[in-house]
C-alpha positions in Angstrom: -114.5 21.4 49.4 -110.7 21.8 48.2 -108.1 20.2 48.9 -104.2 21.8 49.3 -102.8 18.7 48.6 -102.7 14.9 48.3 -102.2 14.6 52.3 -105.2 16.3 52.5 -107.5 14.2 50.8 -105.8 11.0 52.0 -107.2 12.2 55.4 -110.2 13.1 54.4 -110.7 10.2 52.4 -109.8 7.7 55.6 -112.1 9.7 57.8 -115.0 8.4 55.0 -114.4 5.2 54.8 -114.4 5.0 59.4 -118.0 6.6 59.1 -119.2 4.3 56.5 -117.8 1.3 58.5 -119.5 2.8 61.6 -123.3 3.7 60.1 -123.0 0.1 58.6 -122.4 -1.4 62.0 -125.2 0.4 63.2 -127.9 -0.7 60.6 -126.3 -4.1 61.7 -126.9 -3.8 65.8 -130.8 -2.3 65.0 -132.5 -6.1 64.1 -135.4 -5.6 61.6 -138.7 -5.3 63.2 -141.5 -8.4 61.0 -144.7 -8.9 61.9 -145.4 -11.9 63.4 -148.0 -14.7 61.7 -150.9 -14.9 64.6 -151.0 -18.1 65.9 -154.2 -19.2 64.5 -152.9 -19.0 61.5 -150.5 -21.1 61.8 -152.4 -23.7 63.4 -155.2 -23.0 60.0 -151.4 -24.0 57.9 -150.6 -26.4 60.0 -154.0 -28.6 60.1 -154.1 -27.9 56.0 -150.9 -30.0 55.7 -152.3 -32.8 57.4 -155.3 -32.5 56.2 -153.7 -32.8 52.6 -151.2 -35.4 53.9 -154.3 -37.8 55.4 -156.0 -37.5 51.8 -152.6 -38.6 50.1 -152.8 -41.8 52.2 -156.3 -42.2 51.6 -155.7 -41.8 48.3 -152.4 -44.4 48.2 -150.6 -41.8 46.1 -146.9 -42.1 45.4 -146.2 -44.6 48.1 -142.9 -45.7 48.5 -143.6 -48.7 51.3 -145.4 -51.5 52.8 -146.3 -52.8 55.9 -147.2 -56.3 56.3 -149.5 -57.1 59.2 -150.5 -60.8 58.8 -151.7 -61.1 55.4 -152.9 -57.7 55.0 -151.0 -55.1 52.9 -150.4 -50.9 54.3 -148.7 -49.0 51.6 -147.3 -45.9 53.3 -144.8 -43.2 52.8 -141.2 -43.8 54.0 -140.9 -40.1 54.9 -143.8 -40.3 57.1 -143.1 -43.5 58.9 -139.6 -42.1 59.6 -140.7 -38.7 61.1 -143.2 -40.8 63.3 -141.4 -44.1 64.8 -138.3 -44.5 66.1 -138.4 -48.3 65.0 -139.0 -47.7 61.6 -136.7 -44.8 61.4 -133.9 -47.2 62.3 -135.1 -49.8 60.3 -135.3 -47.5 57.0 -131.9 -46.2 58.3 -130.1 -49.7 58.6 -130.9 -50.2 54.3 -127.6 -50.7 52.2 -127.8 -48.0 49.7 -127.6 -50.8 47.3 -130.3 -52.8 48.9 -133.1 -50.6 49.6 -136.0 -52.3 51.3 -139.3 -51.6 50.0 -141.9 -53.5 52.4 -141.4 -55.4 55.9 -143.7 -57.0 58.1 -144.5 -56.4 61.7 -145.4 -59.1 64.4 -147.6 -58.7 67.4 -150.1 -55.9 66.6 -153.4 -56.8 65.0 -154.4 -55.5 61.8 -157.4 -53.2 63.4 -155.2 -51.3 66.2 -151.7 -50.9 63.1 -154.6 -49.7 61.1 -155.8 -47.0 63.8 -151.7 -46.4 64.1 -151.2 -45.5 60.9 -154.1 -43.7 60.2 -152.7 -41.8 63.1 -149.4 -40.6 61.7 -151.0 -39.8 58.8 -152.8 -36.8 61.2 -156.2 -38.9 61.5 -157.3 -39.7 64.9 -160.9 -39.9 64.7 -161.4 -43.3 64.5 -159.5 -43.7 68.3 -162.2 -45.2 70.3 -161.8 -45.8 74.8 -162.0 -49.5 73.7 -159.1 -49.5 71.4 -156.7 -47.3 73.7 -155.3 -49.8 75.5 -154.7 -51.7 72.4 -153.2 -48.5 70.6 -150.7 -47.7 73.2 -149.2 -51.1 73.4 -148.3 -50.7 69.8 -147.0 -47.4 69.9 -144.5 -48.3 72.8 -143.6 -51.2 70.1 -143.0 -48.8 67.4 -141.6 -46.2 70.0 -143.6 -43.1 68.5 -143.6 -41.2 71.9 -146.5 -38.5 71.3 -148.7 -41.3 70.7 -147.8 -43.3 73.7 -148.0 -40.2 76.0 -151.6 -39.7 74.5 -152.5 -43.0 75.3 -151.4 -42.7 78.9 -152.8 -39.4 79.3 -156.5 -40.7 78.2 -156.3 -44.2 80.2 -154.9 -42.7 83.9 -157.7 -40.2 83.3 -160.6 -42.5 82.6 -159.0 -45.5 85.1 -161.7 -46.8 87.7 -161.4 -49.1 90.3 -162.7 -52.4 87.8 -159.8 -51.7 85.6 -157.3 -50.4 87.3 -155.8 -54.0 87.9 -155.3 -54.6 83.9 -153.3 -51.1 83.7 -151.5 -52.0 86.7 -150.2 -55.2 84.6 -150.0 -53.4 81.9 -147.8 -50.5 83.4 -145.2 -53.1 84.4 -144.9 -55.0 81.0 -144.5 -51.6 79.2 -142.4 -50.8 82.3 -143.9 -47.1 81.9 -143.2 -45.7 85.2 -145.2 -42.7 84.8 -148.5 -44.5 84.4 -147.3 -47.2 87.1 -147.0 -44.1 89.9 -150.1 -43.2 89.1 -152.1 -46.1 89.4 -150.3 -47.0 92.6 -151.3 -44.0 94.3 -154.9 -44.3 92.7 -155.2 -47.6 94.6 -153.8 -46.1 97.5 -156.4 -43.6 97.4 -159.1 -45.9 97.0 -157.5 -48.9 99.2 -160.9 -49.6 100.8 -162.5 -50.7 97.4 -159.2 -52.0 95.6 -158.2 -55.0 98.6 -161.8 -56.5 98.4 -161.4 -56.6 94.4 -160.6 -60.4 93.4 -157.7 -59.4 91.6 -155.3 -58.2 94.7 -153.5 -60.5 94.6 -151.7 -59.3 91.9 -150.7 -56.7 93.2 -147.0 -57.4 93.4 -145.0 -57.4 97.2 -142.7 -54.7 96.5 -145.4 -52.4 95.2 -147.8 -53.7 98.0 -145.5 -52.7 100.6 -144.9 -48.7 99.0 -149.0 -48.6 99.0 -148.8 -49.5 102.8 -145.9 -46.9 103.8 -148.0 -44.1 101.9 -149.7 -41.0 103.9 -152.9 -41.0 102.0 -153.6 -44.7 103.0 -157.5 -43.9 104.7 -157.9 -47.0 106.1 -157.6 -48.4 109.8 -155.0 -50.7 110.7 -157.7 -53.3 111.5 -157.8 -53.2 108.0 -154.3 -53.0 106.6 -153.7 -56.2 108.7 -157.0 -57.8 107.1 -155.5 -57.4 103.6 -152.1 -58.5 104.2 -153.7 -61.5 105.8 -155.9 -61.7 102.3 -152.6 -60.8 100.0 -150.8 -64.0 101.8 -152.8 -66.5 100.8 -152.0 -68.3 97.9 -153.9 -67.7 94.9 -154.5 -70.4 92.4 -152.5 -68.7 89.8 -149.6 -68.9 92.0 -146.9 -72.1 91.3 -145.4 -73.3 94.6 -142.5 -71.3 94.9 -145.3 -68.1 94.5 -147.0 -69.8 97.4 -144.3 -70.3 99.7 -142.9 -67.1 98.9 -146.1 -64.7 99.6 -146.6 -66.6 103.0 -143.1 -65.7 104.0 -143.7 -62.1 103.2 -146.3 -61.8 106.6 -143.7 -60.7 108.9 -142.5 -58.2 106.8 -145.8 -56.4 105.6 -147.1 -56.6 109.5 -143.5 -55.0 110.3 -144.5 -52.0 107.8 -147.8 -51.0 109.5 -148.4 -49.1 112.7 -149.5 -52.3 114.7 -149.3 -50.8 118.2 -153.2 -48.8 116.9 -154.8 -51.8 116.0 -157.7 -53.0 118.0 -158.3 -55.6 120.9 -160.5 -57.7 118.4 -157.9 -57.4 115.6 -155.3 -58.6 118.3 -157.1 -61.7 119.5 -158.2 -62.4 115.8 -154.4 -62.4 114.9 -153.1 -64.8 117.7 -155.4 -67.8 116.4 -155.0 -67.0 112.8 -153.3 -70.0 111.1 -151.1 -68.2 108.5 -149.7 -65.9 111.5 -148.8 -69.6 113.9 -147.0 -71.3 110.6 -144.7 -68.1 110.9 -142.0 -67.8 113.9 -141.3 -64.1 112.9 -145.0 -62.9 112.6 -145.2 -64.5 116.1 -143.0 -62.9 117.8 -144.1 -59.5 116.4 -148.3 -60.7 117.6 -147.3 -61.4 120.6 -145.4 -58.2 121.7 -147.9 -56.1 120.7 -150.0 -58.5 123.2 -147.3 -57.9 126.1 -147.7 -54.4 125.3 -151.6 -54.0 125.5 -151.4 -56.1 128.7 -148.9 -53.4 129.9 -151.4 -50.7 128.8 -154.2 -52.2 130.7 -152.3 -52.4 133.5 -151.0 -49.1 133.9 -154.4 -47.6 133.0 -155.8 -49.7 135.9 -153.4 -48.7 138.3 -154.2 -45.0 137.3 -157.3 -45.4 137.8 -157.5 -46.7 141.2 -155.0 -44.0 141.9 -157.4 -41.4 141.2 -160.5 -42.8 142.9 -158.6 -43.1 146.1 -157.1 -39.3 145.6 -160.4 -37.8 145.1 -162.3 -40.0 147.9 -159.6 -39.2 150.8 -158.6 -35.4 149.2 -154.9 -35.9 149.4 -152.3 -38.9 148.2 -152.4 -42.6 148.6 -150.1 -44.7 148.2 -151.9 -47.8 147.1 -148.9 -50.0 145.5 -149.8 -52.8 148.1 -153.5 -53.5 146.5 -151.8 -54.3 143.8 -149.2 -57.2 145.5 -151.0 -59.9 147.2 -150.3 -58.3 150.7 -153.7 -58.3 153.5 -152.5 -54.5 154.9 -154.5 -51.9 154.0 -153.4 -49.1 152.0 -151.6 -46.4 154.4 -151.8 -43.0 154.1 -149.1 -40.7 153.0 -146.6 -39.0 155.7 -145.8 -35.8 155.1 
């Protein structure tokens, strides 16, 4: 290619340099196609490194660390507990670069669960037994490491039973873990029938008592809802004064939360005699218009009734509103 002159190639030469720009773009917009690692690979890498991480620990190479539980001595990595629990990380964090702490000590877990802890966030889980779950996830909500809490709540809602549903319950509330707290609130709703003749219902607290009672899946009659309110309200030896007087003033309000109007006759007439219902004004009250209202009910029945025997023994309408006032006329017929 020839050029005339300097103008010429100037052009020519800019037209280069656009398409160079522009191919280069192009290789940039087109993203390079890898092959992707299958996944059980990784996971093969991935169980290797803790694999090689629990034998360090086993090993107690290069530790950097101790935990002091009691007496006993857990040399560890720093990098490890740091990665794993919150409360160390922030602990490890709060050193002074010229004070670096080397060892601490940790109250209220017992050596054999911190053991079964550690051992843990060094990848090794085997030794986690049913029997030391409970213990395991009260101290990982101390040392806030969150997949092992969520592990531990995951294996005790799905082995709970009715015998110790009780001891999560309590232990729900003082780990104030509201995911395993719904649970085992609608587990005892489920199986209401069994958990109110358990000795321990009385634990049950009155706020979480009274969201069991308003729930759909309760499969029990109201015979038997009132039976256990009656059962909650009495004081339990546990319970100080205060707890006494204060779950016997609660009987007006549980009975108000209940469909009262289906109980039965006998649950009725059991209720107006019952003591605990007489030493309170409120649950009066509420007893004895649900007995105005059945007496209403047999009433009206018994007026219907007698409507329909006369209708169907004379073939047409009777008035027979004076049988039922203390007048001697007989009933008179209709005129049409």
């Amino acid at each position: 290619m020839s050029f005339k002159g300097y103008e010429d190639f100037k052009r020519y030469d800019s037209k280069l340099v656009l398409y160079l720009q522009k191919k280069s773009e192009i290789k940039e917009q087109k993203p390079e196609i890898r092959k992707k690692i299958p996944n059980k690979i990784k996971s093969k890498i991935e169980k290797g490194v803790m694999h090689s991480w629990s034998h360090v620990f086993a090993r107690d190479k290069f530790c950097d660390f101790t935990i002091f539980i009691g007496d006993v001595e857990f040399p560890c990595h720093r990098f490890v507990i740091n990665a794993c629990s919150k409360f160390f990380e922030a602990l490890l964090r709060s050193d002074i670069k010229e004070i670096i702490k080397v060892s601490t000590t940790v109250h209220g877990i017992s050596e054999d669960i911190f053991r079964l802890v550690l051992g843990v966030m060094y990848g090794d889980s085997s030794a986690l037994t049913a029997e030391s779950m409970t213990g395991v996830w009260k101290a990982a909500h101390k040392l806030q490491i969150d997949f092992l809490m969520s592990a531990c709540e995951d294996f005790i809602l799905e082995n709970m039973n009715i015998k110790d549903c009780f001891s999560i319950y309590a232990d729900a509330h003082l780990l104030q873990s509201q995911k395993v707290l719904k649970s085992v609130l609608n587990f005892m709703t489920e199986n209401f029938a069994s958990v109110a003749k358990s000795e321990n219902f009385g634990e049950l607290l009155y706020e979480d008592f009274v969201n069991i009672l308003l729930m759909k899946n309760v499969s029990v009659s109201v015979d038997f809802q009132i039976e256990s309110i009656l059962k909650w309200c009495v004081p339990s030896k546990s319970d100080d004064t205060q707890g006494s007087e204060c779950r016997v003033s609660k009987l007006s309000n549980l009975l108000q939360v209940i469909q009262m109007s289906k109980m039965s006759k006998k649950c009725l007439a059991s209720l107006l005699t019952n003591k605990l219902v007489q030493e309170d004004t409120a649950a009066v009250a509420l007893v004895n218009a649900q007995a105005a209202k059945k007496v209403l009910e047999c009433d009206y029945d018994s007026h219907r009734r007698s409507q329909d025997f006369f209708s169907e023994g004379f073939g047409e309408d009777i008035d027979i509103s004076p049988l039922l006032s203390p007048s001697p006329h007989p009933p008179k017929r209709k005129q049409k």
